[in-house]
Backbone as CSV, one residue per row, in Angstrom:
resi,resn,N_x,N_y,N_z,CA_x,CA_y,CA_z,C_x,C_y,C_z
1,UNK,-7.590,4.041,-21.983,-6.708,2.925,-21.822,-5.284,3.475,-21.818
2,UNK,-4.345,2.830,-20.739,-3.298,3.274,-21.133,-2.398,2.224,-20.699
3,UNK,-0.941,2.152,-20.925,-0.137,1.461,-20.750,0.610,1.616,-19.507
4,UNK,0.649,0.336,-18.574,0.690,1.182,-17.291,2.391,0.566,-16.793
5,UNK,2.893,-0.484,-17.886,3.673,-1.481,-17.937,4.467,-2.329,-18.926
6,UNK,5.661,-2.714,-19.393,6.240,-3.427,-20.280,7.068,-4.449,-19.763
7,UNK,7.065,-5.449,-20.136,7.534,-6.602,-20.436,7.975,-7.350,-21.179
8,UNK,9.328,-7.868,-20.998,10.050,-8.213,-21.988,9.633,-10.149,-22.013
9,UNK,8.995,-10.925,-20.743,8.912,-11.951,-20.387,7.516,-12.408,-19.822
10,UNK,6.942,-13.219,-20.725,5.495,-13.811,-20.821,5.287,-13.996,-18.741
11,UNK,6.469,-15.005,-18.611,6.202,-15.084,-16.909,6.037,-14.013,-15.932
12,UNK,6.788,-12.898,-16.188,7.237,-11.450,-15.657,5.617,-10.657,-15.718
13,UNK,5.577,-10.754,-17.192,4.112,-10.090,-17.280,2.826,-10.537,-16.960
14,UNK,2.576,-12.191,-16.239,1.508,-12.354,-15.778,1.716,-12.103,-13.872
15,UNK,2.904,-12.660,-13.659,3.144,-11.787,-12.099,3.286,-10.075,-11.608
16,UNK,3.541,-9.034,-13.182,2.927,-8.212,-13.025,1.140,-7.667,-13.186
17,UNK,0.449,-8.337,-13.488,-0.941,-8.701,-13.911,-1.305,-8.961,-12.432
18,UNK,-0.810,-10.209,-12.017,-1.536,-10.287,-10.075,-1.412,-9.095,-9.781
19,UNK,0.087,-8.769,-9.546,0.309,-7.412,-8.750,-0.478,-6.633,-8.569
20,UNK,-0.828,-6.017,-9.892,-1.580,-4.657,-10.119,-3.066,-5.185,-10.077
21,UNK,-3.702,-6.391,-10.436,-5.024,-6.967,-9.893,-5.098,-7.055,-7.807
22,UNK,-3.989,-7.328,-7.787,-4.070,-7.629,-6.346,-4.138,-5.678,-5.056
23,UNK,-3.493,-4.897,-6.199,-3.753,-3.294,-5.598,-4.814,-2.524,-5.672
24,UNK,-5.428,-2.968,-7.106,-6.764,-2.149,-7.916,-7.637,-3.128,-8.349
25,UNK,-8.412,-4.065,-7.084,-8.754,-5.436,-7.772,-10.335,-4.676,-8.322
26,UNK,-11.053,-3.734,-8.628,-12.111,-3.265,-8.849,-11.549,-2.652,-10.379
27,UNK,-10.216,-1.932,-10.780,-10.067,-1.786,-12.014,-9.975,-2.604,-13.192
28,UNK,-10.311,-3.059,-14.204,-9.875,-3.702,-15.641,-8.363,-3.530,-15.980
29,UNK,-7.897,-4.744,-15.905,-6.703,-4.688,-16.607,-6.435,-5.555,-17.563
30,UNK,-5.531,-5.266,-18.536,-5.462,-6.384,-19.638,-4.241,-6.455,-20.201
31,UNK,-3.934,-7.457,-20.141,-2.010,-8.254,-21.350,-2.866,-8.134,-22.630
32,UNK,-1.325,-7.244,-23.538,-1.549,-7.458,-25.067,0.226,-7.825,-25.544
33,UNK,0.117,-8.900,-26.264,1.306,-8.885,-26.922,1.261,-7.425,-27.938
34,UNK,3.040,-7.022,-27.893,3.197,-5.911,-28.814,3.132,-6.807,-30.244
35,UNK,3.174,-7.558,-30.442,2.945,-7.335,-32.151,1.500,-7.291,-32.466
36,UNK,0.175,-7.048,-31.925,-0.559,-6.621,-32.035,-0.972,-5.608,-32.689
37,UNK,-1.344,-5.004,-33.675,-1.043,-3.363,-34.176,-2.155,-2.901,-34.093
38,UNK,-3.459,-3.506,-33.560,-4.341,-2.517,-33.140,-5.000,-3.537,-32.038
39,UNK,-5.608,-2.752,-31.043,-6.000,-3.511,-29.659,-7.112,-2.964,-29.606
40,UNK,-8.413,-4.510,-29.607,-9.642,-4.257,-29.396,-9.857,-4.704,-28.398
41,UNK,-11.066,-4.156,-27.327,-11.732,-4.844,-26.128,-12.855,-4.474,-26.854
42,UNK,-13.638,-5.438,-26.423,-14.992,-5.713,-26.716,-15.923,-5.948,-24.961
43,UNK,-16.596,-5.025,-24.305,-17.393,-5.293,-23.633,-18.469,-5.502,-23.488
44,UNK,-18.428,-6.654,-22.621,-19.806,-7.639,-23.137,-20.555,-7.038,-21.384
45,UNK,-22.157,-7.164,-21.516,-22.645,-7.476,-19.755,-22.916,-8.072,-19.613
46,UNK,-22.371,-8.577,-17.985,-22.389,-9.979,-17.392,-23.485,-10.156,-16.551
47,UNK,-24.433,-10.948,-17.183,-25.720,-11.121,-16.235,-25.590,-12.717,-14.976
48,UNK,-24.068,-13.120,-14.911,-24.606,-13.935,-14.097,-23.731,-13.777,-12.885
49,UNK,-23.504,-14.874,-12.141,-23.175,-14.589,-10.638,-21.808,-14.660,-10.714
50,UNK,-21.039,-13.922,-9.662,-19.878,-14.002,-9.467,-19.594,-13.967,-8.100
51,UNK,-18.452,-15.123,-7.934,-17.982,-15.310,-6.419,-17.502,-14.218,-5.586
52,UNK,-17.968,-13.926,-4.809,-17.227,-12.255,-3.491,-15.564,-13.333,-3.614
53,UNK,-15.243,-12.011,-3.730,-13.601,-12.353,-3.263,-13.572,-11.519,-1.771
């Protein structure tokens, strides 16, 4: 995991979120607020259907 981005503005940081979904739409990406002091993902598998983009 790494930090690929900062943001000072909740709006800023979900139009950077499309962006980088819209270049690498096959990679995982994820928003964490910094006052967070430790960052868990938890991956789950998805057994059901998903729409083709």
């Amino acid at each position: 995991m790494a930090v690929i981005q900062d943001y000072d503005d909740p709006q800023e940081a979900w139009s950077g979120y499309k962006h980088f979904h819209k270049l690498y739409p096959m990679r995982e990406l994820y928003v964490f607020h910094t006052s967070r002091t430790d960052v868990e993902v938890v991956e789950e598998f998805f057994s059901g259907v998903r729409q083709r983009t």
